[in-house]
C-alpha positions in Angstrom: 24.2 -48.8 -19.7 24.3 -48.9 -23.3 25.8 -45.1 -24.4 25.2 -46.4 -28.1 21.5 -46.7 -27.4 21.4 -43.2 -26.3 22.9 -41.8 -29.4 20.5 -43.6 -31.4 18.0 -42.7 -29.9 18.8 -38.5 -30.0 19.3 -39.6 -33.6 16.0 -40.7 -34.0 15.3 -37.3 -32.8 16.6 -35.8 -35.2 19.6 -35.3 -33.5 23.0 -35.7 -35.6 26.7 -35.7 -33.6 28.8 -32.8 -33.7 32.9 -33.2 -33.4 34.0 -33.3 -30.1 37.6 -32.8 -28.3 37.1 -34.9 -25.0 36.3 -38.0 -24.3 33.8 -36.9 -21.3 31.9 -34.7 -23.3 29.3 -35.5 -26.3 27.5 -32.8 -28.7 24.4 -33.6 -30.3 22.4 -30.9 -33.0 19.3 -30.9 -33.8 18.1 -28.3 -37.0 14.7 -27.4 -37.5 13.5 -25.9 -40.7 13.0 -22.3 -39.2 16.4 -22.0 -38.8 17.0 -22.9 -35.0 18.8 -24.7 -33.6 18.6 -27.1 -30.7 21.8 -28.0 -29.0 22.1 -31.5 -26.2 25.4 -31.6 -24.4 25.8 -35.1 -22.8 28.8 -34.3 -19.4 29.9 -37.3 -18.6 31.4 -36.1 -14.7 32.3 -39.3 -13.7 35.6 -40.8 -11.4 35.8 -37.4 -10.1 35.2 -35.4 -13.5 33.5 -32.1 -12.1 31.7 -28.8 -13.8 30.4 -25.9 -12.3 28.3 -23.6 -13.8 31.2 -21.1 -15.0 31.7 -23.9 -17.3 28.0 -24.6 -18.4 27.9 -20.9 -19.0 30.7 -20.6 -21.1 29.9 -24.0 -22.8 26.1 -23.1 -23.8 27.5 -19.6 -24.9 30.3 -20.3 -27.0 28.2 -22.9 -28.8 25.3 -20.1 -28.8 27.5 -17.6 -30.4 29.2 -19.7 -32.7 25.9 -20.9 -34.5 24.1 -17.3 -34.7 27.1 -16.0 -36.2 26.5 -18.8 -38.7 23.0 -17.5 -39.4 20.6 -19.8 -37.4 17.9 -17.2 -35.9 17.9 -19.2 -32.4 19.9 -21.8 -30.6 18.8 -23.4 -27.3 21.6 -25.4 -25.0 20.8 -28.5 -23.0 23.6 -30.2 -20.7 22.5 -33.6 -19.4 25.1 -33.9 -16.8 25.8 -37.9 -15.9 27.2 -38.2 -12.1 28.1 -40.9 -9.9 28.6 -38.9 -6.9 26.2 -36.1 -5.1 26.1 -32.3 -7.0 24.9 -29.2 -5.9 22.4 -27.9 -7.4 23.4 -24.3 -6.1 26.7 -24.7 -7.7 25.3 -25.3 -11.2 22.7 -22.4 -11.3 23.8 -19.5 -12.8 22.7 -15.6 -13.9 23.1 -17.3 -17.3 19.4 -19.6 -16.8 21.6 -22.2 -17.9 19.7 -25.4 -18.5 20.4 -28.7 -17.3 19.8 -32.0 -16.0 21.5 -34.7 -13.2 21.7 -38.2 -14.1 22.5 -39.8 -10.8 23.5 -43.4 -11.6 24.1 -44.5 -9.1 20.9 -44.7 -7.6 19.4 -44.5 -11.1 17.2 -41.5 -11.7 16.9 -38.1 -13.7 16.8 -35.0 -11.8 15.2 -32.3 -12.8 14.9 -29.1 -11.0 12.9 -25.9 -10.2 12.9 -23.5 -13.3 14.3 -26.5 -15.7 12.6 -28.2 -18.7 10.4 -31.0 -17.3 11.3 -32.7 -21.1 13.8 -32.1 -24.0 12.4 -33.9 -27.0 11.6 -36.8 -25.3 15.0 -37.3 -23.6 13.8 -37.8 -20.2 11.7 -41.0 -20.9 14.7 -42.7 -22.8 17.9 -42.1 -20.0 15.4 -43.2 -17.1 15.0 -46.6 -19.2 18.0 -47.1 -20.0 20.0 -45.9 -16.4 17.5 -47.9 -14.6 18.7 -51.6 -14.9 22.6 -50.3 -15.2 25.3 -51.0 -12.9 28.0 -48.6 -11.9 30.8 -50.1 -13.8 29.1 -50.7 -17.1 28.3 -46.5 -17.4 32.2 -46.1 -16.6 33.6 -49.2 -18.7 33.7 -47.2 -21.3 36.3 -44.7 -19.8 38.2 -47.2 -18.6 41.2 -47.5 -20.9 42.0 -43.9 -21.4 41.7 -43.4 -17.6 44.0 -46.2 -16.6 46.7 -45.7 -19.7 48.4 -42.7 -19.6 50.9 -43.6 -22.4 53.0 -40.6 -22.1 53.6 -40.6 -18.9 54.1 -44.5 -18.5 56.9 -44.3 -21.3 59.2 -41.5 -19.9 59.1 -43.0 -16.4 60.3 -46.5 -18.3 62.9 -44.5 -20.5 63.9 -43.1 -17.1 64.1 -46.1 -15.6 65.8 -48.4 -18.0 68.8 -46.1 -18.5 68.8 -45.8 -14.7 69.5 -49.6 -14.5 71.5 -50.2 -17.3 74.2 -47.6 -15.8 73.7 -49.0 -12.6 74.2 -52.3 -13.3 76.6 -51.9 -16.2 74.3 -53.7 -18.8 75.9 -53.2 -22.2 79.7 -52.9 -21.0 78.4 -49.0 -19.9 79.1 -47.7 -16.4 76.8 -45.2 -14.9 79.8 -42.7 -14.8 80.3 -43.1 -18.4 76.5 -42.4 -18.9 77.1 -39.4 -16.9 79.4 -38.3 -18.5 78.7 -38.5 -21.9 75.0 -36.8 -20.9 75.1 -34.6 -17.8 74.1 -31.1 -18.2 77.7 -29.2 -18.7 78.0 -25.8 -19.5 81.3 -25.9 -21.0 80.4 -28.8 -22.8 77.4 -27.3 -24.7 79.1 -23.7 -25.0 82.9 -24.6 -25.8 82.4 -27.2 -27.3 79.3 -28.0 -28.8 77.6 -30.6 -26.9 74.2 -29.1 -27.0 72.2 -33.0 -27.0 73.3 -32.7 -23.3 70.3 -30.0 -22.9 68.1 -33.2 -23.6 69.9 -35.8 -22.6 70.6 -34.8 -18.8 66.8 -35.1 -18.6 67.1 -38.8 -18.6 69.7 -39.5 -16.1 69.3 -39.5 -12.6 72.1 -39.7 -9.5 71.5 -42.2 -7.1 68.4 -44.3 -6.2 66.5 -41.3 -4.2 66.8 -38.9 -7.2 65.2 -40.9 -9.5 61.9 -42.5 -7.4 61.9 -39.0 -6.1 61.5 -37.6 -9.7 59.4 -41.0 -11.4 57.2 -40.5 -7.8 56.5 -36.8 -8.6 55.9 -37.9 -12.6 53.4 -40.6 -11.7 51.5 -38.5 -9.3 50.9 -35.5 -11.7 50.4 -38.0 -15.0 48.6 -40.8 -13.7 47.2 -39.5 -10.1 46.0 -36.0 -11.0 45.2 -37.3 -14.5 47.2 -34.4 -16.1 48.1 -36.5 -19.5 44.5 -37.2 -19.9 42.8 -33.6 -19.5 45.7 -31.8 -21.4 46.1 -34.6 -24.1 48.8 -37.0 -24.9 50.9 -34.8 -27.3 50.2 -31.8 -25.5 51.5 -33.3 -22.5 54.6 -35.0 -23.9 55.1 -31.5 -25.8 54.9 -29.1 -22.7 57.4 -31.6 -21.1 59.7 -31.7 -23.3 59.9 -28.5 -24.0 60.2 -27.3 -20.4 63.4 -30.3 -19.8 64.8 -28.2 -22.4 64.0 -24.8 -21.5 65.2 -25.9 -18.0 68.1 -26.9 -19.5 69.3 -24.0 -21.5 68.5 -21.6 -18.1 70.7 -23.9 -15.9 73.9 -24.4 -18.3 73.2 -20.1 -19.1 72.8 -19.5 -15.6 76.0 -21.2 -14.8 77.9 -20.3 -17.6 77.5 -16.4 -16.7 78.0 -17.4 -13.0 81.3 -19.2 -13.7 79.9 -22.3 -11.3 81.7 -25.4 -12.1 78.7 -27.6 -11.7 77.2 -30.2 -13.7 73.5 -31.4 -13.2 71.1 -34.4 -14.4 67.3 -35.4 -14.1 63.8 -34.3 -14.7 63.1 -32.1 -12.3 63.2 -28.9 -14.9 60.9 -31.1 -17.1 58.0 -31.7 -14.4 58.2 -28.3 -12.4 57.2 -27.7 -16.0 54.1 -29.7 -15.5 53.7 -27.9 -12.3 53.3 -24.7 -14.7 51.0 -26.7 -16.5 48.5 -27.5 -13.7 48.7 -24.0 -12.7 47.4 -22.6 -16.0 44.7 -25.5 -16.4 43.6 -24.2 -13.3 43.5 -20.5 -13.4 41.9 -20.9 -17.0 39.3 -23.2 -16.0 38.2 -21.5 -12.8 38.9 -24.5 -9.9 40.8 -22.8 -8.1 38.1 -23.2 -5.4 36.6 -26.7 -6.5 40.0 -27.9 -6.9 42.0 -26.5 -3.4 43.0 -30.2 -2.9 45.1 -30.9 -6.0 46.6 -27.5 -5.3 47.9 -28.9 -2.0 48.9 -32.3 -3.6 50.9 -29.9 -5.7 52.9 -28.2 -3.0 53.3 -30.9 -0.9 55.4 -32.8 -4.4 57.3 -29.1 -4.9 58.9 -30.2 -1.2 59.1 -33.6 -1.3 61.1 -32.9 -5.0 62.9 -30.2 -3.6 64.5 -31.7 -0.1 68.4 -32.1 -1.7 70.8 -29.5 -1.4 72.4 -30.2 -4.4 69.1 -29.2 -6.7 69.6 -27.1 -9.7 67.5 -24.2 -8.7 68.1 -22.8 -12.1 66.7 -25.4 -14.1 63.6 -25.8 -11.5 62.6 -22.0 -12.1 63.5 -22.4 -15.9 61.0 -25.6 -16.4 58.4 -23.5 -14.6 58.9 -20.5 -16.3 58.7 -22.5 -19.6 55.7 -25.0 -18.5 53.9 -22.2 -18.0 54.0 -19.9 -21.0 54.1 -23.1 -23.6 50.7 -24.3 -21.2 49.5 -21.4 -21.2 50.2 -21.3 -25.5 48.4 -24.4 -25.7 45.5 -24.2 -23.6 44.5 -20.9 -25.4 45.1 -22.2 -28.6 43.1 -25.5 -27.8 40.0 -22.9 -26.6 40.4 -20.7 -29.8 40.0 -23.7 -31.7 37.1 -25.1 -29.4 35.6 -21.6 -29.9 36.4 -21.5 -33.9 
């Protein structure tokens, strides 16, 4: 399916492309000379991508609101929702009379149910030519790169990785005690004596082979299998994590140093219970909590499996939560502000 020949077409229409934040998610406006306003939303909920009408709802209204506070005397929403798996209907109809359209293409029609517009500017005629002769992949194609390249998350596991196996082999001349040493997490280190790169440093080493697949397994699952990097962003993501390795860090060393435990710790646990914080908040802020019970579970069950070693660092686990979560919960609202703005 050629997404170009869409646009052009709404163009043609007098519809003109508004800015956009996602890469599943298009904006079209259309401006009459009376003042309103016509507004297509083009939800591309495909690969698993869902919506549910909380999220129509608050869609059409914040786009509603935003335009009549700009003057226009009326603005009409229409979300033309593109899914390659089976919707209900039930799940998308709201108090709200939100309107909207299925594309199922995968058998290649436009449904339109009871109580919606039979027609939006001609809309109808144009996706039913242009879905009806195309395949599966070529409507996902598209998506294809940002869905299978999760930069962020591929780089930290290979920073990870390579310092892993240059101390473990001694590549270089360097020992993977000497590594250890030079960046474990140490409380007297950092507080007598000034060592305080060790609070970002120990989140790059790892002790032993089960500590570090346990931790790159855990990373890989939230980044690339729940697809965390690409909803969040990859700065955001890369800036909740490092920011929670080091929020983890500074707990830890302060919890020890006021405990008087001689311990020393390494790895990224802090940093992706941090992530944890941020799938929680994506979550509660986006309403799945019901749509999305099975992520939750994936969730839990990678809190164990990262969690069976009695020598964890409870400290810095609970610190990269703690700071995952209010740094998500900072950028999520300040990400919806601006969507709002």
């Amino acid at each position: 399916m050629n997404w170009d020949n869409i646009y052009l077409k709404l163009n043609e229409k007098g519809f003109n492309p508004a800015e956009s934040n996602s890469d599943i998610v298009d904006f079209f406006v259309k401006i009459t000379d009376e003042k309103k306003m016509y507004i297509c939303v083009l939800l591309k909920c495909l690969e698993g991508v869902t919506v549910t009408a909380d999220s129509i709802s608050k869609s059409a209204k914040r786009l509603e609101n935003k335009f009549l506070i700009g003057g226009y005397s009326d603005v009409k929403v229409m979300h033309i929702i593109f899914a390659d798996r089976d919707m209900s209907v039930s799940e998308l109809v709201s108090e709200e009379n939100n309107n909207f359209w299925i594309v199922d293409v995968v058998n290649h029609r436009v449904m339109v149910y009871e109580n919606q517009p039979e027609d939006y500017f001609g809309m109808r005629d144009i996706i039913e030519n242009e879905i009806k002769d195309a395949t599966l992949y070529d409507i996902k194609d598209e998506r294809k790169v940002s869905l299978t390249l999760p930069m962020v998350t591929a780089a930290i596991a290979l920073i990870n990785i390579i310092i892993f196996i240059i101390g473990e082999f001694n590549l270089f001349g360097v020992t993977g005690d000497e590594i250890f040493d030079w960046g474990c997490l140490d409380y007297n280190s950092i507080y007598n004596h000034g060592e305080y790169y060790r609070i970002l440093s120990s989140m790059f080493l790892h002790a032993g082979y089960e500590h570090i697949v346990s931790n790159m397994f855990i990373l890989l699952a939230i980044g690339i299998g729940l697809k965390t990097e690409k909803e969040i962003g990859h700065i955001q993501f890369l800036l909740i994590y490092l920011v929670s390795g080091i929020g983890a860090g500074v707990v830890s060393s302060t919890y020890h140093l006021m405990m008087r435990d001689d311990v020393v710790s390494v790895g990224a646990s802090g940093a992706i219970y941090g992530l944890f914080g941020l799938i929680i908040v994506s979550m509660i802020m986006s309403g799945k909590f019901r749509e999305e019970g099975r992520r939750i579970i994936i969730m839990i069950v990678l809190l164990v499996v990262g969690s069976i070693n009695e020598q964890i660092d409870m400290a810095a686990h609970m610190g990269g939560l703690l700071v995952g979560t209010i740094i998500s919960l900072g950028v999520l609202r300040r990400r919806e502000s601006e969507d709002e703005g």
